[in-house]
C-alpha positions as CSV (number, residue, x, y, z in Angstrom):
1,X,159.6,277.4,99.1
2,X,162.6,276.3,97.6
3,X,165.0,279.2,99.2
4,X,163.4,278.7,102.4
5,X,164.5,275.4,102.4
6,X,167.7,275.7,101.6
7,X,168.3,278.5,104.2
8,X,167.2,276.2,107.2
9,X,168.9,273.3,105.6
10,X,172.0,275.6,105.2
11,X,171.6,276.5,108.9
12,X,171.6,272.9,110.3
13,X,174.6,272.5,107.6
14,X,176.7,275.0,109.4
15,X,176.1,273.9,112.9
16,X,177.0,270.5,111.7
17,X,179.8,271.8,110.1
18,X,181.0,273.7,113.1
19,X,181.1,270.7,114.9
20,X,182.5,268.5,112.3
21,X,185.7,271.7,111.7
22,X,185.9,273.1,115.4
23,X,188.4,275.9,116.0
24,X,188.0,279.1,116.3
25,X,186.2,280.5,113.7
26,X,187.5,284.6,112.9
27,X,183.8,286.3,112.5
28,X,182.4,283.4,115.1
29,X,179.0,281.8,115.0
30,X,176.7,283.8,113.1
31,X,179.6,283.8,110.2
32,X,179.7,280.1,110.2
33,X,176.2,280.2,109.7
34,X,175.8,281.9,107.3
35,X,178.6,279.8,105.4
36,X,176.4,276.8,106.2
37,X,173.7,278.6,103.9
38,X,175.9,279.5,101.6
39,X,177.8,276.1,101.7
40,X,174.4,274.2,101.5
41,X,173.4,276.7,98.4
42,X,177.2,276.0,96.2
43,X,176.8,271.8,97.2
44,X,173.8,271.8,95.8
45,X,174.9,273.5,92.8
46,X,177.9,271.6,92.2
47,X,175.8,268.4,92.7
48,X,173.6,269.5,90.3
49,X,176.5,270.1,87.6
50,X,178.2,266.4,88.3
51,X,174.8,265.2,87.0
52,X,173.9,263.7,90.9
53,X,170.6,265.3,90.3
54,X,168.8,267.9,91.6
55,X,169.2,268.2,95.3
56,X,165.4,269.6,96.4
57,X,164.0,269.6,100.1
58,X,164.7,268.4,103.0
59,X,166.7,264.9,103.3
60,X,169.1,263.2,104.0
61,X,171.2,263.6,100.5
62,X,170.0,267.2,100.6
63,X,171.4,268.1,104.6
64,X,174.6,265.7,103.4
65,X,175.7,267.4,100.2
66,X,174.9,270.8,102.3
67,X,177.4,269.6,105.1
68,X,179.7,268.7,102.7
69,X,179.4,272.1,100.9
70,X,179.8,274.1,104.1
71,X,182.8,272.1,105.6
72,X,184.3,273.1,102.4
73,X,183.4,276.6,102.8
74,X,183.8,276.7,106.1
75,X,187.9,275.6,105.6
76,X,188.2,278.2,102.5
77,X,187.1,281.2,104.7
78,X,189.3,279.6,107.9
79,X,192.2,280.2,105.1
80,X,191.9,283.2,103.8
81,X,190.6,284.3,107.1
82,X,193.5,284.3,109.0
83,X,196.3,285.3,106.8
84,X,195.3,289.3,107.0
């Protein structure tokens, strides 16, 4: 359940995120998406590894270290992105 979790929490992270970073994003919306996951998936690890705890289901420090995670991601990839 766990995964689950984290995937629809990622993908509320990302559309937060998108909203939070507008622009325009160089593999559009389904890429920011999917960075939300991924974003929400790396915050919670690196919350994990401060010592913040363990960030598990679906609240508000869970969706707020996953935002945090994907704006992160979400400027990294807007980076590296564009410089091809």
């Amino acid at each position: 359940m766990g995964i689950i979790t984290w995937i629809i929490v990622g993908l509320i992270a990302g559309a937060i995120a998108k909203a939070i970073h507008p622009g325009k994003d160089p593999g559009g919306f389904i890429v920011t998406i999917l960075i939300g996951i991924a974003g929400a998936v790396v915050g919670g690890w690196i919350s994990s590894m401060l010592g913040y705890g363990t960030v598990d289901g679906f609240n508000i420090g869970s969706l707020f270290v996953a935002i945090l995670g994907a704006v992160i991601l979400l400027f990294i990839y807007r980076k590296f992105a564009t410089r091809s």
